[in-house]
N, C-alpha and C positions, 0 to 999 in steps of 0.2 A: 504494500500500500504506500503511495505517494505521501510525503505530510500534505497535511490540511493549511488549507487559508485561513485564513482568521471570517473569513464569509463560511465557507465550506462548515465550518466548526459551529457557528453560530445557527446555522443552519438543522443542523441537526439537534442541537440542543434545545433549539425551539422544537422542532419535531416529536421531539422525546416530551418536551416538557406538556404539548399539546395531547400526546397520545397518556398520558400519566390525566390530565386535566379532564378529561372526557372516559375514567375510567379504564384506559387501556394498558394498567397495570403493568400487568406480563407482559403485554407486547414490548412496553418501552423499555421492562428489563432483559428482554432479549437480545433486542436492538444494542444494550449497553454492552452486556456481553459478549457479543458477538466483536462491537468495538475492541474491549480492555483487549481481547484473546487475539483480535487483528494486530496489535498495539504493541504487545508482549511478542509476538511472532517476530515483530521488526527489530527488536531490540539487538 
């Protein structure tokens, strides 16, 4: 995975934060997940 933009990042985090807002729990922790574990792989 390429780094993030400082859009790209913002981007998402509103995403999450919208899917969390509207009850979509799980899903956003997946979403996170799946980030840390893309994140961790780069290192």
């Amino acid at each position: 995975m390429e780094e993030m933009t400082r859009l790209e990042l913002l981007t998402l985090l509103y995403s999450i934060q919208a899917l969390m807002e509207t009850g979509n729990v799980d899903k956003a922790k997946e979403i996170i997940e799946k980030v840390i574990k893309e994140a961790e792989r780069q290192q």
